[in-house]
N, C-alpha and C positions, 0 to 999 in steps of 0.2 A: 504494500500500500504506500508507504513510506518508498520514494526514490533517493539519490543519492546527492539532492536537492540540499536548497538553504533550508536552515535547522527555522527562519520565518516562515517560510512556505510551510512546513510542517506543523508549524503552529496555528497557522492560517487552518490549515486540513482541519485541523483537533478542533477549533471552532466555527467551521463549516460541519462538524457533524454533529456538536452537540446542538448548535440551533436548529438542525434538520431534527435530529433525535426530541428535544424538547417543543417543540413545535408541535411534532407528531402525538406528544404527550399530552397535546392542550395548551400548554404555555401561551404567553404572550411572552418574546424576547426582547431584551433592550442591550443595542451595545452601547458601555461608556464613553463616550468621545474623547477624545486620544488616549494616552495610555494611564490606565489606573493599575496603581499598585497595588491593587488588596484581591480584583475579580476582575474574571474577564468579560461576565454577563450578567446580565440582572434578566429572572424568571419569573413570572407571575401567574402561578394558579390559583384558581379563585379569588382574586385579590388579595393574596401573601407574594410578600418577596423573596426571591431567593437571590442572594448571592451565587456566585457560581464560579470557581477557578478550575481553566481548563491547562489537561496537562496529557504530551504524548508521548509516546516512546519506541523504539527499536533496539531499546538492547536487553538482551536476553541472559537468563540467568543459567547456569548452567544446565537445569534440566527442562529447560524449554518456556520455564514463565517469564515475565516481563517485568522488567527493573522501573519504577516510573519516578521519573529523582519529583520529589516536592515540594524541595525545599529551596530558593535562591541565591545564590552567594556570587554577587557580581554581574557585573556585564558577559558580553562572548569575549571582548579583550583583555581585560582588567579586573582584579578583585582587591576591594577595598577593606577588607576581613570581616565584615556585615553581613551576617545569614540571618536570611526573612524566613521563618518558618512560615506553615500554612497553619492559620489562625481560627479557631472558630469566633472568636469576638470579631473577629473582619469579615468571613467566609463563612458560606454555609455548608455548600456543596464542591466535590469534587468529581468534575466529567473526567475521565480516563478514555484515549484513545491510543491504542497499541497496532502495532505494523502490520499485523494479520488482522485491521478491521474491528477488533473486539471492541466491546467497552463498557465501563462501567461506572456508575452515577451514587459517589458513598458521601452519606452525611461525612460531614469532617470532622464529629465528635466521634464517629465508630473507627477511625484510624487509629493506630496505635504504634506507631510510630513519626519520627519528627522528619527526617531526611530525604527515607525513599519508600515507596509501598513496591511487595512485589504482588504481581498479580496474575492471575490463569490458574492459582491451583483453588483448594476450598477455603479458603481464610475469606476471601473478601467475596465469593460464586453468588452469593446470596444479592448481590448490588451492579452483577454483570447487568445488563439489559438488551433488549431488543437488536440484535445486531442487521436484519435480515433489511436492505434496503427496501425502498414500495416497490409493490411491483408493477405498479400504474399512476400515473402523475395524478397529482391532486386533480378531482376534477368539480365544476362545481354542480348545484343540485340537476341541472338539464343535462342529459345523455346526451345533447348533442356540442360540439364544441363551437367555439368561435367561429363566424365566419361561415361554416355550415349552411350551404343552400336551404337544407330541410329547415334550418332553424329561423330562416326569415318568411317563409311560405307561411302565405296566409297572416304575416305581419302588417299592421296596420303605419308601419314607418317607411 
């Protein structure tokens, strides 16, 4: 899933799927405009907010699960010895997306560790979710789509 792309574009992926994934959940998405340090989405079901920091990975642990670092220390250049842990006083949620596609949606109070989560065996399976894309574009309540001959016939415009 992961190419051998800028490590942005990959983060780009990771929040091109939780908004798809969330969406599909119900949600109303909001992205914060430019870069916020605590989340990278604000979710609203029923009218609750959620925070949301999204986070992906490709590297593998040795028996095939996925390493997901979560915690920040620094730039891609530079580190100024300041590690941001993932906070639930900041954050609510944590979207996981891993290089075969998976992923999974863990409150940040059920992590249990500071650094890195691994993920794909049973410790965290219970907060995997929905991996399987649609298998038909949203459509809306009429069976016919846009544009659709049928769908102007007999229209009074």
């Amino acid at each position: 899933m992961f190419g051998s792309g800028h490590s942005r574009k990959q983060g780009d992926l990771g929040e091109a799927a939780a908004i798809e994934w969330l969406t599909r959940a119900g949600a109303t998405v909001f992205v914060p405009l430019g870069h916020s340090p605590h989340v990278d989405l604000i979710a609203e079901f029923d009218e609750h907010l959620l925070r949301v920091q999204v986070k992906t990975s490709s590297s593998r642990t040795p028996v095939g699960h996925f390493w997901v670092q979560i915690c920040t220390s620094g730039g891609n250049r530079s580190w100024n010895g300041i590690v941001k842990y993932l906070d639930a006083a900041r954050c609510d949620y944590l979207f996981a997306l891993v290089a075969d596609g998976r992923r999974w949606f863990i409150p940040v109070q059920a992590l249990q560790c500071r650094n890195r989560v691994t993920l794909g065996g049973p410790k965290y399976a219970e907060y995997e979710v929905d991996t399987r894309p649609p298998t038909t574009p949203p459509t809306l309540d009429s069976p016919l789509a846009w544009g659709d001959a049928r769908a102007a016939k007999g229209s009074t415009l």
